[in-house]
Backbone as CSV, one residue per row, in Angstrom:
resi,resn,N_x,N_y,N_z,CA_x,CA_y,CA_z,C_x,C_y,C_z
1,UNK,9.297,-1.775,-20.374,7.855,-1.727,-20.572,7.282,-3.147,-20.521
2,UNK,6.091,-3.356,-20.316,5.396,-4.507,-19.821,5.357,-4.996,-21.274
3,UNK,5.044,-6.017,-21.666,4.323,-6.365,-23.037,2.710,-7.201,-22.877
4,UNK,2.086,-7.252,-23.745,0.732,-6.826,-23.838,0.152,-8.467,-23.023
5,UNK,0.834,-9.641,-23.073,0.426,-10.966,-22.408,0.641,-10.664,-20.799
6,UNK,1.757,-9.842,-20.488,2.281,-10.007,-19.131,0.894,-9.304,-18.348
7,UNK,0.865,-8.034,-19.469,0.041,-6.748,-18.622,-1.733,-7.652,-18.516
8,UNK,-1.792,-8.892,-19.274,-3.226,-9.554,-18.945,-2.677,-10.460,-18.075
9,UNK,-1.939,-10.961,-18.104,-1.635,-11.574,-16.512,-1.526,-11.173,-15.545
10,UNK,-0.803,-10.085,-15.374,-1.099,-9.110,-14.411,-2.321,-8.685,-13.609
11,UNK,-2.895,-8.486,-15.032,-4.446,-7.635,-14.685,-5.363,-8.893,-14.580
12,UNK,-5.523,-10.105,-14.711,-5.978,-11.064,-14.292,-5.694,-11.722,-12.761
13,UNK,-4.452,-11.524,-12.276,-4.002,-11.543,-11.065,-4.836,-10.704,-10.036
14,UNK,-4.967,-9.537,-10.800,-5.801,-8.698,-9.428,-7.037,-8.384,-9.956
15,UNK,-7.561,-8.988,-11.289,-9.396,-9.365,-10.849,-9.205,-10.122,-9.587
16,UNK,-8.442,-11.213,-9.958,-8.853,-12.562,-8.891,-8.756,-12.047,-7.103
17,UNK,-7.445,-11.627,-7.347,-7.451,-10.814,-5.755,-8.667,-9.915,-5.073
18,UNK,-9.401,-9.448,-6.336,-10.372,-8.241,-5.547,-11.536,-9.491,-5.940
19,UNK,-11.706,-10.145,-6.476,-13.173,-10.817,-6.380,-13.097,-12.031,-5.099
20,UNK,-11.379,-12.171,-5.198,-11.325,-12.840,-3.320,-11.722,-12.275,-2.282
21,UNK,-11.344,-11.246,-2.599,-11.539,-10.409,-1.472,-12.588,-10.026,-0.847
22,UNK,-13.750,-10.146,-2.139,-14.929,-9.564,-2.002,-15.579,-11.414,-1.629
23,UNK,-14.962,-12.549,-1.892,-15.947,-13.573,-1.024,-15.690,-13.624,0.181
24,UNK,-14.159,-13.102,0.432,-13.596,-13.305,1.763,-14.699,-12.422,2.766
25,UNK,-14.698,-11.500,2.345,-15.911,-10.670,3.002,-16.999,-11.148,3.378
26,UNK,-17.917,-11.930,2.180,-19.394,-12.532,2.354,-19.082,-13.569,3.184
27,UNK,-18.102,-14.677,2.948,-17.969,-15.888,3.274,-17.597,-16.343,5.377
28,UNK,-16.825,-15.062,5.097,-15.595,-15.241,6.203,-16.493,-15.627,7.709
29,UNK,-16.053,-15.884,8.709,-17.047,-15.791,9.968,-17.025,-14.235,10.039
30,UNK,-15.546,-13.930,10.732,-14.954,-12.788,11.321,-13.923,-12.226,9.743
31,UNK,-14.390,-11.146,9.737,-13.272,-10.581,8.685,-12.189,-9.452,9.361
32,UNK,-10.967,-9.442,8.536,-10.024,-8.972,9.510,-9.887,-7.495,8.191
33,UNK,-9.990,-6.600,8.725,-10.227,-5.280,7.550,-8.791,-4.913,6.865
34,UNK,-7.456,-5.696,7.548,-6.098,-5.141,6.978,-5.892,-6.094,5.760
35,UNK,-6.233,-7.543,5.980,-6.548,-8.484,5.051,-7.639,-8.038,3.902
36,UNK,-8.956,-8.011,4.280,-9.749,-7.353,3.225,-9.309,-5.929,2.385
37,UNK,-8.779,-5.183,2.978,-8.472,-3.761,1.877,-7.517,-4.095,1.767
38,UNK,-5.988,-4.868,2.392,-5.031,-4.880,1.637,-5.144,-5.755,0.591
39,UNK,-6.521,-6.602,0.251,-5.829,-7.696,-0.790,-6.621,-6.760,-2.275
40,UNK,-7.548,-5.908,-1.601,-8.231,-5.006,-2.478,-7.379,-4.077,-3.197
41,UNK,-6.277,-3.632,-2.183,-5.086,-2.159,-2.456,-4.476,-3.397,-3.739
42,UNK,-4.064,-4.168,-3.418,-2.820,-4.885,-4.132,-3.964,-5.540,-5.448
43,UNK,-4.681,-5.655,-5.343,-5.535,-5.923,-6.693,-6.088,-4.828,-7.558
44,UNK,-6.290,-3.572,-6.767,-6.193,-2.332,-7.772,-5.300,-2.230,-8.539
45,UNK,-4.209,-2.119,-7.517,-2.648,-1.427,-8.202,-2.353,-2.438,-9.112
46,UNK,-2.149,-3.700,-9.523,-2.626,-4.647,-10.663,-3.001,-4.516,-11.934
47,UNK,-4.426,-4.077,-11.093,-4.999,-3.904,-12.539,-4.838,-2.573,-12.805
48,UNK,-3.952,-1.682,-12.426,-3.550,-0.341,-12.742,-2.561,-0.383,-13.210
49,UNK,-1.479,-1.169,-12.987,-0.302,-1.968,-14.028,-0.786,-2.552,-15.134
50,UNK,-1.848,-2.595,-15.594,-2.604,-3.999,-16.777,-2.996,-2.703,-17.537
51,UNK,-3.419,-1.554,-16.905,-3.710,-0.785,-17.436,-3.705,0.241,-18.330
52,UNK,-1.891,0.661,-17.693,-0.881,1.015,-18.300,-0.293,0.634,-19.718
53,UNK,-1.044,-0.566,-20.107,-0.831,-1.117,-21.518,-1.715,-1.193,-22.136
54,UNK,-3.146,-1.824,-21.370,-4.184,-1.712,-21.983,-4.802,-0.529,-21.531
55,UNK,-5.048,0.324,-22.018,-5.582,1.384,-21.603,-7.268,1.472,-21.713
56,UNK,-7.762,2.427,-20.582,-9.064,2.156,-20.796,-9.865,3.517,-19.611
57,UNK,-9.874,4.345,-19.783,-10.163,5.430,-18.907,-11.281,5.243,-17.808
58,UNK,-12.138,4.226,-18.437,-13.212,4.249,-17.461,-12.608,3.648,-16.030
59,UNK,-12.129,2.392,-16.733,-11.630,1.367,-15.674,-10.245,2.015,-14.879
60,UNK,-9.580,2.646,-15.647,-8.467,3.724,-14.443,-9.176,4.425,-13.535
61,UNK,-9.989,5.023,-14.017,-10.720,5.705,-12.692,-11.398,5.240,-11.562
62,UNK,-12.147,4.310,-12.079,-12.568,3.109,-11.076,-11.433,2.099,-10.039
63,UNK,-10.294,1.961,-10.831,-9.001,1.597,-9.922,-8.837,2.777,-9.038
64,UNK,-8.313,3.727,-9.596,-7.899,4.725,-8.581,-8.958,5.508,-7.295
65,UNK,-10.486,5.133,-7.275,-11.089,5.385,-6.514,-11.202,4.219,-5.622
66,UNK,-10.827,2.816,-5.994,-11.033,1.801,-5.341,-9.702,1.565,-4.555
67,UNK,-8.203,2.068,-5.114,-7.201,2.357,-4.559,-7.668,3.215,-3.197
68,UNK,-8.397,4.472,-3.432,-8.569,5.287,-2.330,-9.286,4.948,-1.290
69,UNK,-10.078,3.985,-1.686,-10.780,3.529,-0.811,-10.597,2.359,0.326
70,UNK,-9.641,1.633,-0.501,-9.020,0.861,0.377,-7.712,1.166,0.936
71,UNK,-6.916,2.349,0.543,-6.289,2.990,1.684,-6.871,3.094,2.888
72,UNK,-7.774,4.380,2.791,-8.903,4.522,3.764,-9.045,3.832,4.759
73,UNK,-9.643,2.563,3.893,-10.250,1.109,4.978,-8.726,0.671,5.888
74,UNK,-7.378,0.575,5.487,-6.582,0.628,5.570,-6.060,1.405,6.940
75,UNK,-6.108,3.067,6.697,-5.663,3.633,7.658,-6.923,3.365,9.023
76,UNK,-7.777,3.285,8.302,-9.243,3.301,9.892,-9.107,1.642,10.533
77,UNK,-8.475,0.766,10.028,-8.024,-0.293,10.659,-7.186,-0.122,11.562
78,UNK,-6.188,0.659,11.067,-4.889,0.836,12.108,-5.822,1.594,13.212
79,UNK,-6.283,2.879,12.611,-6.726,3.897,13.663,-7.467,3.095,15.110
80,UNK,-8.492,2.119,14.403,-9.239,1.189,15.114,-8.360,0.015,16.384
81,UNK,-7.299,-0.478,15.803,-6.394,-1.329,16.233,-6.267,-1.183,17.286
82,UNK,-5.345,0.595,16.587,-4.566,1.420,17.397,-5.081,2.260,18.942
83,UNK,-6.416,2.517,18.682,-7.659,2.711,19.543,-7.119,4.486,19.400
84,UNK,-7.341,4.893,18.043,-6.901,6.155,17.453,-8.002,6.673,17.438
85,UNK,-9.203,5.736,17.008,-10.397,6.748,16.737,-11.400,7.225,18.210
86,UNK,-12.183,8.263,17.925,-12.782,8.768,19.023,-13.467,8.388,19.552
């Protein structure tokens, strides 16, 4: 089991990742969408590990929709890449 310093380091690790993510977006010239949702995926799941100790229902749910969402962004990158979509 995590103990309660690790699980705020943790969960401080992937604020920082998703609030990068989100300048990388404003800032960037060109943004690359596997970079933007993956640094989003890996900063959910984070703070969904942080979570697991500190518990907090609102903020799980808000991970796990922001998880889904950057799957999403995720698979429609490839699809896009891939020249999958219609």
């Amino acid at each position: 089991m995590i103990d309660g310093f690790s699980a705020n380091v943790i969960g401080i690790l992937g604020s920082a990742l998703i609030v990068s993510a989100y300048a990388y977006n404003v800032y960037a010239e060109t943004v690359s969408a596997f970079v933007y949702n993956g640094t989003n995926l890996i900063g959910a799941l984070l703070l969904t590990l942080s979570l697991m100790v500190h518990f907090n229902l609102a903020s799980l749910l808000l991970e796990i929709v922001w998880i889904i969402i950057a799957v999403g962004g995720l698979v429609k990158a490839y699809r896009d890449q891939a020249g999958l979509r219609p």
